[in-house]
C-alpha positions as CSV (number, residue, x, y, z in Angstrom):
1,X,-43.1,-11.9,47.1
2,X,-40.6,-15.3,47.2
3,X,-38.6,-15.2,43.8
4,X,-39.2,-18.7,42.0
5,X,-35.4,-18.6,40.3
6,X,-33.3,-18.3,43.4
7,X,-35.2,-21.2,44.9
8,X,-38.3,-19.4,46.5
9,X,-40.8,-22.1,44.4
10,X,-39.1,-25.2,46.2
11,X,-39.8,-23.2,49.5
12,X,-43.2,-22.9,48.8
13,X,-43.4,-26.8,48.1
14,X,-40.8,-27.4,50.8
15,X,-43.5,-25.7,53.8
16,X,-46.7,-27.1,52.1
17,X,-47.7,-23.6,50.7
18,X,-48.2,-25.0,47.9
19,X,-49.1,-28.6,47.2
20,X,-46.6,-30.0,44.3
21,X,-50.1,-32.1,42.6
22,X,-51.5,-28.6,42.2
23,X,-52.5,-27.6,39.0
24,X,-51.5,-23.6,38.1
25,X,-52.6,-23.8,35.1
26,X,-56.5,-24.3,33.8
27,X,-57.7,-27.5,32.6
28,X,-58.6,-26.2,28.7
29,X,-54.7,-25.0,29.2
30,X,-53.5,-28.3,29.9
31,X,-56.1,-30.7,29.1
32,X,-55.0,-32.9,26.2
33,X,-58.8,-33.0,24.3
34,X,-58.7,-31.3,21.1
35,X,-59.5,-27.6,21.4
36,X,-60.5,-26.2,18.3
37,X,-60.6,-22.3,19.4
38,X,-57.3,-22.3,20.8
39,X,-55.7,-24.3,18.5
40,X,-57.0,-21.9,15.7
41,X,-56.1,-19.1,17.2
42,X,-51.8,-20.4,17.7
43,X,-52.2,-22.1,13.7
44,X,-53.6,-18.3,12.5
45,X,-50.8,-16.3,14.3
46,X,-47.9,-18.7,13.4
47,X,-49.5,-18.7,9.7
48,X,-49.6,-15.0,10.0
49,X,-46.2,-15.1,11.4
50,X,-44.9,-17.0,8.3
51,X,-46.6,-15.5,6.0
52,X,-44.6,-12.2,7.5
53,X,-41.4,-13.9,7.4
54,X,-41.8,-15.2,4.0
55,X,-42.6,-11.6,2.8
56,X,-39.5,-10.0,4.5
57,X,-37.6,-12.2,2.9
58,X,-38.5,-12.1,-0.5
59,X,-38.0,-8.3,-0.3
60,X,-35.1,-8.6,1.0
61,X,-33.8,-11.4,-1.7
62,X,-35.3,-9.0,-4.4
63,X,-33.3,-5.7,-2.7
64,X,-30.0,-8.4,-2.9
65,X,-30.4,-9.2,-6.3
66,X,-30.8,-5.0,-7.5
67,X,-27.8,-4.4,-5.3
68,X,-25.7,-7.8,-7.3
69,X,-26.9,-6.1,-11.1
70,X,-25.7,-2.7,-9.7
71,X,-22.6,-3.6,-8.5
72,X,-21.9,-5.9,-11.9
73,X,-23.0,-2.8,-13.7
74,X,-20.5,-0.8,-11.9
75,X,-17.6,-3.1,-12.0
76,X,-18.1,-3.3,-16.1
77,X,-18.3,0.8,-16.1
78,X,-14.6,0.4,-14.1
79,X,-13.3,-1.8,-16.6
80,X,-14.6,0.6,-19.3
81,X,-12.9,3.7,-17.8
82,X,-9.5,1.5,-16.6
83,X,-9.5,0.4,-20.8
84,X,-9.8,4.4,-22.0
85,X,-7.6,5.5,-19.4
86,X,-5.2,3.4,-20.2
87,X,-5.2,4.0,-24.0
88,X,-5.2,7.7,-23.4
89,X,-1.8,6.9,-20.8
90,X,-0.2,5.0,-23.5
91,X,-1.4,8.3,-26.0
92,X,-0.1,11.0,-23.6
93,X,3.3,8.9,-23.8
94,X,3.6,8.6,-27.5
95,X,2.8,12.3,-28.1
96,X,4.9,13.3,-25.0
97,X,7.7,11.4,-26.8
98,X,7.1,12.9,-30.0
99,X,7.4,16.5,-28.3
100,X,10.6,15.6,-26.7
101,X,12.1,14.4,-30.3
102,X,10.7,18.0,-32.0
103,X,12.0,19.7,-28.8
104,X,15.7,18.3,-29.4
105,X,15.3,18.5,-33.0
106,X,14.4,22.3,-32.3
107,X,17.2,22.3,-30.2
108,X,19.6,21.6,-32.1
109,X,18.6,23.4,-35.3
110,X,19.2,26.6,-32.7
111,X,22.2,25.3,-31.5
112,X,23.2,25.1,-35.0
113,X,23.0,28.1,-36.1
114,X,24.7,29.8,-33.9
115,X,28.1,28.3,-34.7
């Protein structure tokens, strides 16, 4: 069989094979009368088609938006735990401060006494 992309179709034309007025396709293909059955046929699949798309993508805008409120959610729970952890940081140093002062107060009452 003569391969039409690396030039076997201009051979066929080139030793009269095949006449270049012929017609491959059929006339209802080509014709340019209105042709109701065909034409429904194409307008219901690409409606179809549409339809499809349209679907997918509302799903898909819908999944988008969940994800968006989920992640907002999640960034306010961070900020939340960021605020409390960083009140109980600034805790943990005010009481470990206030050990330190009883420690060396301890200390030196100890120390005191001794001399």
């Amino acid at each position: 069989m003569v391969d039409c992309e690396s030039g076997g179709g201009t051979l066929l034309f080139a030793v009269h094979v095949v006449s270049p007025n012929a017609n491959f396709l059929p006339g209802w293909f080509t014709g340019t009368a209105f042709n109701f059955p065909l034409n429904l046929v194409t307008t219901v699949a690409e409606l179809f088609i549409g339809f499809l798309v349209a679907a997918a993508a509302n799903r898909s805008e819908r999944n988008l938006e969940l994800t968006l409120a989920a992640i907002a959610n999640q960034e306010e729970h961070i900020e939340d735990v960021e605020t409390k952890l960083s009140e109980e940081v600034a805790s943990n140093t005010a009481l470990t401060q206030q050990v330190h002062v009883l420690t060396s107060q301890i200390h030196d009452f100890l120390t005191a006494g001794k001399s």
